[in-house]
C-alpha positions as a printed Julia matrix, in Angstrom:
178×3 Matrix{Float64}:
  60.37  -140.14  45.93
  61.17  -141.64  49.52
  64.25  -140.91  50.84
  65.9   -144.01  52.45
  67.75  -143.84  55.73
  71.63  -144.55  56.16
  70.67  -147.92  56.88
  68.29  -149.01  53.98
  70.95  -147.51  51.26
  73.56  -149.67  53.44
  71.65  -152.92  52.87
  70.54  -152.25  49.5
  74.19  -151.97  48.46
  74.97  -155.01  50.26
  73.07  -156.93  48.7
  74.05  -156.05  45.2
  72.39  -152.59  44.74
  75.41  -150.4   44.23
  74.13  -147.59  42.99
  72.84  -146.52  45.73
  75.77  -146.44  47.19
  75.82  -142.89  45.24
  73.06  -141.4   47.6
  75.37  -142.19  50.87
  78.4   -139.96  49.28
  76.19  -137.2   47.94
  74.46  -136.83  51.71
  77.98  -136.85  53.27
  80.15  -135.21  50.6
  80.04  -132.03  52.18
  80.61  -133.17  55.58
  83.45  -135.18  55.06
  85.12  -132.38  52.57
  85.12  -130.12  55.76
  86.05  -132.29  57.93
  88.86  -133.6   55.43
  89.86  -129.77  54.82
  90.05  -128.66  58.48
  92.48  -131.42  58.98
  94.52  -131.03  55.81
  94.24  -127.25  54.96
  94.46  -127.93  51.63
  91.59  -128.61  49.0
  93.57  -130.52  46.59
  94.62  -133.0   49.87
  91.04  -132.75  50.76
  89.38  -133.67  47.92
  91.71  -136.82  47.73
  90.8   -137.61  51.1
  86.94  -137.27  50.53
  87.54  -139.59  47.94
  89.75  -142.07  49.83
  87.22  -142.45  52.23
  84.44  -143.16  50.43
  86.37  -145.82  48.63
  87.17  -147.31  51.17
  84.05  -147.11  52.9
  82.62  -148.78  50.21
  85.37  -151.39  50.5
  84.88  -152.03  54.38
  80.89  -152.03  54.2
  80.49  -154.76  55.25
  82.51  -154.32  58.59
  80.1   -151.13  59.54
  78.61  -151.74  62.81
  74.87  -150.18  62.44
  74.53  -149.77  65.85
  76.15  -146.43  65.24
  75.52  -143.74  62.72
  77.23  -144.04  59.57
  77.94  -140.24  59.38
  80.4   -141.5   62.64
  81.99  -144.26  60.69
  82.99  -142.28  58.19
  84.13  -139.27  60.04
  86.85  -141.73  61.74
  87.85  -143.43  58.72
  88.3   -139.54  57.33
  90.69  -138.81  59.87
  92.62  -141.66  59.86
  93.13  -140.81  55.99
  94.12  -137.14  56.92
  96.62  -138.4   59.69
  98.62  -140.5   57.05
  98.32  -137.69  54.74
  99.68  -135.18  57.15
 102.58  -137.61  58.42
 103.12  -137.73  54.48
 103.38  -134.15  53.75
 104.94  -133.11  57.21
 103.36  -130.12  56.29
 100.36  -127.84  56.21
  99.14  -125.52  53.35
  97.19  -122.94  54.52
  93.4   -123.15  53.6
  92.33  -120.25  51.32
  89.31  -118.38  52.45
  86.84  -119.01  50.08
  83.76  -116.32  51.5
  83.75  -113.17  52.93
  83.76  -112.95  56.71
  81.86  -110.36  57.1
  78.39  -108.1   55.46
  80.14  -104.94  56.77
  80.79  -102.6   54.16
  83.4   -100.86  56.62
  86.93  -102.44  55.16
  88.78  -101.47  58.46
  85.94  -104.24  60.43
  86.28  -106.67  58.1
  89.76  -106.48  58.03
  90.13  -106.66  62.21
  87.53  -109.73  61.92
  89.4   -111.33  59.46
  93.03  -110.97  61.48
  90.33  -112.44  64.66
  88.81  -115.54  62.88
  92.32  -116.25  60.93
  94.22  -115.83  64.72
  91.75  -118.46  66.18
  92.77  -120.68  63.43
  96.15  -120.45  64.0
  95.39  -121.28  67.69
  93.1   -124.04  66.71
  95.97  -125.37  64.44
  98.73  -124.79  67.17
  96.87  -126.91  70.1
  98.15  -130.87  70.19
  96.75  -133.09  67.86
  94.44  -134.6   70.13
  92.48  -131.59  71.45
  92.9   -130.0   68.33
  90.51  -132.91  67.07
  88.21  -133.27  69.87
  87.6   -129.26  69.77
  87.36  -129.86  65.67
  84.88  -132.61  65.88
  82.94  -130.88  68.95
  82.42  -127.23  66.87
  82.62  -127.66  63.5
  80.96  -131.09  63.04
  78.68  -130.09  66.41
  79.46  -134.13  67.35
  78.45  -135.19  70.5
  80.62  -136.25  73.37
  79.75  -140.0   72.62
  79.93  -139.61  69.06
  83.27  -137.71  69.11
  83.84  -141.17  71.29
  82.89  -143.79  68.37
  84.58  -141.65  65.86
  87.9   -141.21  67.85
  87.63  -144.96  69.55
  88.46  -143.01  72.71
  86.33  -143.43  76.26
  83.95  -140.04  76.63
  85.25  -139.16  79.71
  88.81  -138.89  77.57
  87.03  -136.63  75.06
  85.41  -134.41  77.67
  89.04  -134.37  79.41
  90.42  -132.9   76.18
  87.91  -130.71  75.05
  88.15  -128.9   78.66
  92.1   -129.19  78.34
  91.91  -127.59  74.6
  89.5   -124.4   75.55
  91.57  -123.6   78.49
  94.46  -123.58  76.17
  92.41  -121.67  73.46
  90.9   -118.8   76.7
  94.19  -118.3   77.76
  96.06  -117.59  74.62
  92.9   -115.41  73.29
  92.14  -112.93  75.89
  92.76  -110.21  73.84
  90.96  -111.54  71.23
  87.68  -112.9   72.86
């Protein structure tokens, strides 16, 4: 079976084909859950957010500019869904780790990487909003400058500006750690 690009499934839904529509939300399901959950730090508030967007994705098709990549699109429509969730809450549930963080068998190293990758969170979370999402979008979603751009409507020279602004932040208050 061929697999279609972002763009063929687009049109094919556009014009009538909806169930294809299916194929864009299982590439992107994933994505957008992480994305959704880094934001949120909550799966519950996540997975209502994954779903949002897709809805309204779906919705607002027809307003998708294909000269950028869909993945993009719905990365910014995600966080605009997790900012009005957060201003809703006022609030953030803490994330519960899901793997192990480590193959060690040695429960005092797994333990002192665990208190490392759980304080970088908590720095992560602590920086302002804005670098906090540039740094977000940058590492975890390994976005480019100019696609962190599209998906934050922001110039790239903005974006580089907080990225830089954001690591200094993060160096400083890890030392210890890093």
């Amino acid at each position: 079976m061929e697999t279609l690009t972002d763009q063929e499934l687009i049109e094919k839904v556009l014009s009538g084909q909806d169930a294809h529509y299916s194929q864009l939300v299982k590439r992107y399901q994933r994505a957008i859950y992480s994305t959704a959950a880094r934001y949120l730090r909550c799966h519950a508030a996540a997975d209502e957010a994954v779903q949002e967007t897709f809805i309204k994705a779906y919705f607002s098709l027809k307003s998708y500019d294909s000269r950028y990549r869909f993945y993009t699109w719905l990365v910014r429509i995600t966080i605009n869904l997790c900012h009005d969730a957060a201003k809703k809450q006022q609030r953030y549930v803490a994330l519960e780790e899901d793997h192990q963080l480590s193959d060690s068998d040695d429960p005092l190293e797994n333990a002192i990487q665990k208190d490392s990758c759980q304080r970088i969170r908590n720095e992560i979370d602590s920086l302002p909003n804005d670098q906090r999402e540039v740094i977000l979008l940058r590492v975890d979603k390994e976005l480019s400058y100019e696609e962190i751009s599209q998906a934050l409507k922001i110039p790239q020279g903005t974006v580089m500006s907080r990225l830089f602004r954001g690591r200094k932040t993060l160096m400083e208050r890890l030392r210890d750690v890093i």
